[in-house]
N, C-alpha and C positions, 0 to 999 in steps of 0.2 A: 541472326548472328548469335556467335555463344561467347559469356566471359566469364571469369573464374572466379571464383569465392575464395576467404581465406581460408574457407577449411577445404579447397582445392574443387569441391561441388562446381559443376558449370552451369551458368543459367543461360538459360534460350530466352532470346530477348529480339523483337524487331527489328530490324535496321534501319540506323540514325537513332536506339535508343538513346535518351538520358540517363544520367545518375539518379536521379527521382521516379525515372520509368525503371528501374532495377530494385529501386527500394520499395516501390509500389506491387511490383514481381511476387520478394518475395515474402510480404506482408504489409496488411495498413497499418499495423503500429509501429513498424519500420518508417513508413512513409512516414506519417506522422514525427517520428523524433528525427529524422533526417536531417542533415547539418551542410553537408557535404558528401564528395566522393574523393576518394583516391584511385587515380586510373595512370597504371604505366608508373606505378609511387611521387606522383605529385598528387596535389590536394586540388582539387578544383571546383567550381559551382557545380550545383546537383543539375541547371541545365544543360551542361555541359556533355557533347554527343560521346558516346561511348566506343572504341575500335572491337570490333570482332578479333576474338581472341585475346583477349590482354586478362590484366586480373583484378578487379579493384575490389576496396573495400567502402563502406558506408561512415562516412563519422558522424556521431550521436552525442550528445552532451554527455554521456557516460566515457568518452575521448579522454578525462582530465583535461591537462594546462594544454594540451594544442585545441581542443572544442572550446576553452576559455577563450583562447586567444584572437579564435576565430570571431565570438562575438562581440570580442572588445575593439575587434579592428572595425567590426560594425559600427560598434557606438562610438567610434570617431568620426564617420560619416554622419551620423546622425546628430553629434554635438555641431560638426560643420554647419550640417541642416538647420540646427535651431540657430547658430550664431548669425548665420548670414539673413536669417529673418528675423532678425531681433536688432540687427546693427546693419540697416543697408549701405553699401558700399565697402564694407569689411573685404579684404582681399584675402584666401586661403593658400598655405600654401603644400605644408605636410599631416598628416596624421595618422601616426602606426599603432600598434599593440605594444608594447611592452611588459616587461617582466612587473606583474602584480597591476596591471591596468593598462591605459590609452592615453594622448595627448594627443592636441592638435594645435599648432602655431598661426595665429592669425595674425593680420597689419589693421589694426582700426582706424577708421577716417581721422584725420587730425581733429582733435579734441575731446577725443572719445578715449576714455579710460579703465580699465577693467578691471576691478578685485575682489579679492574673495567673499564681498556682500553683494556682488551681480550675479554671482554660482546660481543661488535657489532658483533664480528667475528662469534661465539660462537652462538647469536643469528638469523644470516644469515645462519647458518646450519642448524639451527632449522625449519626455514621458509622453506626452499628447501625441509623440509620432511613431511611440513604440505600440501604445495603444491601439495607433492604426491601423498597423499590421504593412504597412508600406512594401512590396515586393523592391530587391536589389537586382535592377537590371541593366545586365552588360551588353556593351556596343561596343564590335572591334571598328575602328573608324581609322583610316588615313591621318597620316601627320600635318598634311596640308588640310584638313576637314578639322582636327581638333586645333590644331592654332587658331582659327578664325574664330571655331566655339569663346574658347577662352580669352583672345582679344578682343571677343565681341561685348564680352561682360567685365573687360577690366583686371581681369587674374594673371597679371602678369607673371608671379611665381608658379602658375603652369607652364606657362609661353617660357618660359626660363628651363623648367624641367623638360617641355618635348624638344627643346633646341637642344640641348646638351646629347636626349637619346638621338637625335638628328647624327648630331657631329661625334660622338663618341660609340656609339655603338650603331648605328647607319641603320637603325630601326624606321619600318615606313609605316607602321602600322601599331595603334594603342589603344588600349580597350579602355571604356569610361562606361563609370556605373552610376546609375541612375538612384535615387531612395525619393519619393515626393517630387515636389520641384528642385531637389539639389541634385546637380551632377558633377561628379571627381574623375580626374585622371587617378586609376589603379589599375594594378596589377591582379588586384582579386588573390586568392577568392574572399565570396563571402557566402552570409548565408541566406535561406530563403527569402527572408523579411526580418522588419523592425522591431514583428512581435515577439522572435525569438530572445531579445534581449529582456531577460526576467528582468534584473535592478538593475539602474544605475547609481553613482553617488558622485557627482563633482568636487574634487578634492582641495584646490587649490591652482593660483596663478603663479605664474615667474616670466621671469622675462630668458629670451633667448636667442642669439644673433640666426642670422640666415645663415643654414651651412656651416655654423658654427662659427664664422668667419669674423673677428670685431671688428672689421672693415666694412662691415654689410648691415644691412637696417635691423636694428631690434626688434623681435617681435614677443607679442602676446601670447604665453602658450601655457594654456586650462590643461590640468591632468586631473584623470576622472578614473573609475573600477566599474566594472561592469560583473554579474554573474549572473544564472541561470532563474535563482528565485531569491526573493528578499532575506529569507533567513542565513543565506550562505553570505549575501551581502554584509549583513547584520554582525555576522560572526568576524566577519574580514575587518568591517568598520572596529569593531572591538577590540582585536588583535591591533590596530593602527595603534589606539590612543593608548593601549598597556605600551605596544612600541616608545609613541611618543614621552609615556610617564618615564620608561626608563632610559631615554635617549642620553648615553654617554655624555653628551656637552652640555646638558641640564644639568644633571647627576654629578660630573665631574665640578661644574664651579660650586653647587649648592652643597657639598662636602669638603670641598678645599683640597683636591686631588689637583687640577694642573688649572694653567691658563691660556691663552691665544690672543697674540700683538701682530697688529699690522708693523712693527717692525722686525717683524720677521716670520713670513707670511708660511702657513705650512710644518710649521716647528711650535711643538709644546714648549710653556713653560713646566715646570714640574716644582710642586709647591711641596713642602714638608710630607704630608702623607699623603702624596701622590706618591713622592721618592720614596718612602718606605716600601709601596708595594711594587715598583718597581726593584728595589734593592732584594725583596721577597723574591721575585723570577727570578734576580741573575743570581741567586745563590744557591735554588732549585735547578737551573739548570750545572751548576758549575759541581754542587753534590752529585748530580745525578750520572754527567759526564765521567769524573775522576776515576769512579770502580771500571766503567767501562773505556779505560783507555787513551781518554781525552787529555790533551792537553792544549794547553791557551796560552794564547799567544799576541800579541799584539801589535799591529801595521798600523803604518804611514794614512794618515786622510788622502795627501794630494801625492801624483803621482805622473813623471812625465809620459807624455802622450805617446811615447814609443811603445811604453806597457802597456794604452790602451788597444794600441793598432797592435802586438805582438797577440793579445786578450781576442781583438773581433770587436770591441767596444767603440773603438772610434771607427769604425763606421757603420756595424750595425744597432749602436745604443747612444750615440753623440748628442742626439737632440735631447736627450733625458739626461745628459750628465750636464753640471754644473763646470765652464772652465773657466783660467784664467791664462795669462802669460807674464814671464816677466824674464828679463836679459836674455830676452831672443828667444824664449823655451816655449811650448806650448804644454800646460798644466791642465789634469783634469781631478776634482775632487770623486773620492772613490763611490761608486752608487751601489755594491756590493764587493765584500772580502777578497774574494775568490781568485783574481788574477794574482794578488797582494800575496798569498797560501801558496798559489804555483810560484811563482817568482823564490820565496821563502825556501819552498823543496829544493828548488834549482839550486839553492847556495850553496850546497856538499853534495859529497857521491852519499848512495844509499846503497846497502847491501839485499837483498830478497829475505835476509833473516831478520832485515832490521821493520821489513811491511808487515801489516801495514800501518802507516803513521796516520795520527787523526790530530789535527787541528783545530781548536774552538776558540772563536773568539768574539766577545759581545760587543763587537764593531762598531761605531757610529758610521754613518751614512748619509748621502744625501742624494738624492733624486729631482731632478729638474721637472716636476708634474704642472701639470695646466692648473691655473689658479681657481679655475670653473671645477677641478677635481675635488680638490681638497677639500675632507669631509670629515673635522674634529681630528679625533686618530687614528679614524680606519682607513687615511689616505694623506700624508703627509709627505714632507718634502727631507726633515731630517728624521733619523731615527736609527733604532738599533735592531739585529737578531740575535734571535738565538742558533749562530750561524756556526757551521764547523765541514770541514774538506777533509775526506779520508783519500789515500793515496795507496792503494793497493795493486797486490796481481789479479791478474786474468781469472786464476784462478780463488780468488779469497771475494771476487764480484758478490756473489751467491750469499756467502756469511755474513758479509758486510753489510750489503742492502738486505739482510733478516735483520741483524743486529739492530739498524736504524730504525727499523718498524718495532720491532721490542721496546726499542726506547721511549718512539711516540707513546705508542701505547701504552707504557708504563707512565710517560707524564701525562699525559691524560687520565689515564685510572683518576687519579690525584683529585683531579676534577668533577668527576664524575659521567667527560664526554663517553657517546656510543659517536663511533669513529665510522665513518665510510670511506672507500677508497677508489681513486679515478687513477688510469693510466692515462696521461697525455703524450702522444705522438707526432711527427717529426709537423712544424709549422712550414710555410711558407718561405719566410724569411729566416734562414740559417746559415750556420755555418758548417766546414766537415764532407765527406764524403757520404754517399749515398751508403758503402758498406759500411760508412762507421754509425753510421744513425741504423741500419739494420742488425748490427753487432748489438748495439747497445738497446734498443726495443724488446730483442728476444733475451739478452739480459733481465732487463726488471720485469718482462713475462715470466720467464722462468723461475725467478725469484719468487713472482707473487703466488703459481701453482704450486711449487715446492712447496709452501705452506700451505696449500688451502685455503685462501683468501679469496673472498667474493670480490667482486672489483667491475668497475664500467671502464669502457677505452672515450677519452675525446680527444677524436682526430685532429690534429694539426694544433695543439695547444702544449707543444712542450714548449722548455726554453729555445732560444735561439741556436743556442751550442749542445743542446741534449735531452731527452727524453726522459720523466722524472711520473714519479707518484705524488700524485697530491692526497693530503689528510685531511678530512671535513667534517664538523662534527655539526649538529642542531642543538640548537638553545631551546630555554625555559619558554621562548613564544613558539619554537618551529619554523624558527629560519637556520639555513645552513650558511655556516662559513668555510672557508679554504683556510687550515691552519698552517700545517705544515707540510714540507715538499722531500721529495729525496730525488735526487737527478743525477745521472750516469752519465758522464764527459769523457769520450774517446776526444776530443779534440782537441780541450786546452791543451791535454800533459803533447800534443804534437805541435801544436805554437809554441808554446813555451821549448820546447825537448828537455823535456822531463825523462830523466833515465833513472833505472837501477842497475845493480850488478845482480846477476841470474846465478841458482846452482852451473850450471856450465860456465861461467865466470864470463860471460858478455852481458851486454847493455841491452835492456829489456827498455820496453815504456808501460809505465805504471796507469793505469785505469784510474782517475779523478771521480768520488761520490761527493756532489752536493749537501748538505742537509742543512735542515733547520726544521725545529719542530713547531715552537710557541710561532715561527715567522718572526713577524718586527714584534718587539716587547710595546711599544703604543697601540698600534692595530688589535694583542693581544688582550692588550687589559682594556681598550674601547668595546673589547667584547663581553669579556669578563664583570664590565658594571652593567653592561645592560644583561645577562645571562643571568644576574642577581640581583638586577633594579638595586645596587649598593649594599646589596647586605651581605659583604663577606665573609665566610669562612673565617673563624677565629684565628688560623697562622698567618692568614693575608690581610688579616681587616687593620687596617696605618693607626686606629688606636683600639688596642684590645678592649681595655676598660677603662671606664671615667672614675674618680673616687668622688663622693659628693656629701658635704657635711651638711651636716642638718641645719643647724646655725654657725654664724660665725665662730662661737666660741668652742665648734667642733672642727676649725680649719685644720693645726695646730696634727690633731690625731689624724684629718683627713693627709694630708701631705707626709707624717710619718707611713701611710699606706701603701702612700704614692713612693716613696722614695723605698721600701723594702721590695716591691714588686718591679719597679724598673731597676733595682741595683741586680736582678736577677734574669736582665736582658729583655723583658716585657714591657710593650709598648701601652704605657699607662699613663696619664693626666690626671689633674686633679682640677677639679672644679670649683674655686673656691670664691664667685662671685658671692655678691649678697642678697640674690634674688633670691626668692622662695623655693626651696627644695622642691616643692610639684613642677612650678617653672621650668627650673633647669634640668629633671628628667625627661618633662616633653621635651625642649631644645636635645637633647641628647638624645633622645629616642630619634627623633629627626634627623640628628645626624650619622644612626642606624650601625651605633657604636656597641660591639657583642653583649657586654656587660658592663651594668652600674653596680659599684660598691656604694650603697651609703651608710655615714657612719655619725651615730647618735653618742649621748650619753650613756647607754647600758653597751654595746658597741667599743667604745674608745673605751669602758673600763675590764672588758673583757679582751679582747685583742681581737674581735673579732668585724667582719663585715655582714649586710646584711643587702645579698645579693640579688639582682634582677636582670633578667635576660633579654633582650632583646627581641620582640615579638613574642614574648612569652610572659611576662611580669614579672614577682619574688617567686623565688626558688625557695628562702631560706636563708639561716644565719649560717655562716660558715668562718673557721677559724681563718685569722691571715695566710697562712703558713699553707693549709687545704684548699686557700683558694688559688695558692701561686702553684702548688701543685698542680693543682686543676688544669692552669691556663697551660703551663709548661708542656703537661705533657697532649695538648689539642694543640700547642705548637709544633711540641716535635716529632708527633705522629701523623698532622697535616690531616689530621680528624675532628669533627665535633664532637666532644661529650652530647649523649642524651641528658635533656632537664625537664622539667617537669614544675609546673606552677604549685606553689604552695599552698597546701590545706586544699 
């Protein structure tokens, strides 16, 4: 038989070959890094018999994240492996790959306990069986053959999972893979053996219902990273703990940016210079808007439920919104602007010379999210965007979604993000016609080649009511986030009946663009302290400078410092404990504040300060008046000055 290579070559291969009898073919260093196969474009084990004719390819650890993935789903078989001989009676139930590593959920005998000082042990077993070299081997077996397996040993959360394929998809037949003495229900693939897994590193316990379900028994579930050799291990593990140094809800209380109350679970508090750099956004966004056309506006929180179901909201987004009722009404608080802005348009006629109109407004919000979501600020329940609905023709689509990518792009500059671009396409669960979701795809297609912009498509991830761009930038570790969105709404303005008057003087329907750039301002700035582990930019940082007197009998000139530099809109303190001047520079420096002023006796009789940088030390003596200079204009250029350590 023959099968086709990806550079289209056919190899002549026996019949009943393998994927390993093909990599063997066509070379032993092939075989040797050999991972898998892709035959007919699924991924499959390398024993896996081959079809005459088809086309596969080989995967190598040279794959990236899908050869990762594949031998992290390994070493959850393999953590299974050590767990179930380290803790007998231990019942398993899942264990997948996920994004940056593996888990796997166990039930430990009653009294048996696990945390994160059982890992080492737990991980030493692990090693001993990668060492081995253990072959992964698969058995398609009858549904009536693996129940007995797994009722025979007590894993009931198998005999739970083959019931369910029983009844729900009327599979009679399930493949179980072997590694040592452990055998799993999977799906596969995997890959040759145990030894392919270079490192592991066991990371951490949490507890986790069955299925998600708080109805259902807790379990135990270890999440662990696997890679190819130790030193890539090594580098990931390092990458973790700079993570961890900068993790936003450390950062955010140990500076005095915001706080989180279980009475009001999912919602920031926002503490004095939190709200500063919060006030910093909405006034970068509100500048940045006005040249370009924007104007703000302001809606209703709560709104009755006929505007959600007129919206698509109340029934396709009801579990996520927040209601109430009261004298017979059914109320829902708003979980985005956007119905609130059509409803808005609706309230006058519009003319075609009056489009198209852009509405912005830094909304508060509330989202109904699982309390298992909520993650600091990059997953809350109340919050705000940087949110705005333009309202155009047919024709102005094309300008308008350029215009909004100018604008990311231009607040991003700001920051310093390199921006990537995803199209996301029509989901599953929607609303709208099939023509109006194809009207609006080749809309912001067109849009994105008109300009030459690089871009990836991910299928089925638009909104519910429309097809949008998303904006993603990577941080100072090399993680990406999803910033901002632009999305193209044939559908509200036809719920709603959103009209204009047309040159031909009848009633057109206006094309509805979503945007938001920054997204939610908490998410954004939960970004923003970990992208600078807390060391803001001097127009964003909640206190520019500290002033700080040498002795008490320098408070007097210190707070005359303080009081000429804030009367000039600069966000300045004075520091005028009575601890020791080296003291209160370390605390200050801690608190990762751009510049210290300190101010002595040769200082207070000269009018001047003598300044120190923030990760840099003294700069130098500077007059008061050149250093309000200074700061003003690193404010209002939304630039650093370069400095430079003294002598």
């Amino acid at each position: 038989m023959k099968v086709r290579l990806p550079d289209g070559k056919e190899l002549e291969l026996p019949e009943g070959a393998s994927g390993a009898d093909a990599a063997a073919a066509i070379g032993p260093g092939l075989a040797r890094a050999a991972l898998a196969v892709r035959h007919d474009g699924q991924l499959r084990d390398l024993q896996a018999t081959l079809a005459d004719g088809t086309e596969i390819e080989i995967l190598t650890d040279s794959a990236g994240d899908e050869a990762l993935e594949l031998i992290r789903h390994d070493a959850a078989h393999v953590l299974a492996e050590a767990v179930t001989e380290l803790y007998p009676g231990v019942k398993v139930s899942i264990g997948p790959a996920i994004d940056g590593g593996f888990y796997y959920d166990f039930e430990f005998p009653e009294g048996t306990t696990i945390s994160d000082e059982d890992l080492p042990a737990i991980q030493e077993r692990m090693e001993e069986h990668m060492k081995a070299g253990e072959g992964f081997e698969r058995r398609d077996v009858g549904t009536d053959e693996a129940l007995e397996i797994f009722r025979a040993e007590g894993q009931d959360y198998k005999v739970e999972l083959i019931e369910d394929l029983i009844r729900d998809e009327g599979v009679e037949t399930v493949s179980l893979y072997r590694n040592g003495e452990f055998t799993d229900l999977c799906r596969g693939p995997h890959g040759p053996g145990t030894d392919r897994i270079g490192a592991v590193a066991l990371q951490s316990v949490a507890g986790a219902y069955w299925r998600g379900d708080s109805d259902r028994t807790m379990l135990t579930r270890i999440y662990g990273t696997a890679f190819f050799d130790r030193k890539a291990l090594e580098a990931e593990l390092e990458r973790l703990e700079q993570a961890r140094a900068r993790d936003h809800r450390r950062l955010g209380k140990e500076l005095g940016l915001f706080e989180f109350s279980e009475v009001s679970p999912g919602s920031a508090f926002w503490l004095p210079k939190g709200t500063a750099i919060w006030n910093e956004l909405v006034a970068l966004s509100r500048e940045m808007g006005e040249p370009r056309g924007y104007q703000e506006v302001k809606t209703p929180q709560l709104y009755d439920a006929e505007l959600w179901k007129t919206s698509g909201h109340w029934e396709k987004y009801r579990e996520n919104m927040f209601t109430t009722s009261t004298e017979e009404r059914e109320f829902g608080l708003k979980p985005m602007n956007c119905p609130g802005h059509a409803h808005l348009f609706s309230s006058r006629r519009w003319s075609h010379r009056e489009l198209p109109v852009r509405y912005s407004e830094p909304g508060l919000l509330h989202r109904n999210e699982l309390s298992g979501t909520l993650h600091g600020l990059l997953r809350v329940r109340h919050f705000a965007q940087d949110d705005a609905h333009v309202f155009c023709t047919e024709e102005q689509v094309a300008e308008e979604v350029a215009a909004c990518l100018e604008f990311a792009f231009a607040t991003y500059g700001i920051f310093g993000f390199d921006v990537s671009i995803e199209l996301s396409t029509r989901p599953e669960q929607r609303i709208g016609t099939d023509e109006m979701w194809d009207t609006a795809e080749k809309a912001l297609t067109d849009a994105l080649d008109a300009q030459g912009l690089e871009y990836t498509v991910n299928e089925g991830d638009g909104a519910f009511y429309g097809p949008k761009i998303d904006l993603h930038m990577t941080d100072s570790l090399g993680r990406s986030w999803q910033l901002g969105t632009v999305q193209l709404d044939y559908s509200m303005p036809e719920r709603f009946d959103l009209a204009y008057t047309g040159a031909d003087d009848r009633e057109h329907r206006p094309v509805m663009i979503h945007r938001a750039l920054m997204g939610s301002y908490e998410r954004f700035i939960g970004i923003l302290v970990e992208h600078y582990a807390g060391e803001f930019p001097v127009w964003l940082a909640p206190v520019q400078a500290v002033v700080l007197p040498i002795s008490d009998r320098h408070a007097d000139a210190a707070a005359a410092v303080r009081d000429e530099l804030a009367g000039r809109g600069l966000r300045v303190q004075a520091d005028l404990r009575s601890e020791s001047v080296g003291r209160r520079i370390r605390e200050n420096e801690l608190q990762k504040i751009p510049y210290m002023l300190v101010v002595g006796d040769e200082e207070a009789g000269k009018g001047t300060v003598a300044v120190r940088r923030h990760g840099v030390g003294d700069v130098g003596e500077m007059a008061v008046g050149d250093f309000a200079a200074r700061l003003e204009e690193e404010s209002s250029t939304r630039r650093d000055l370069p400095v430079e350590a003294a002598g």
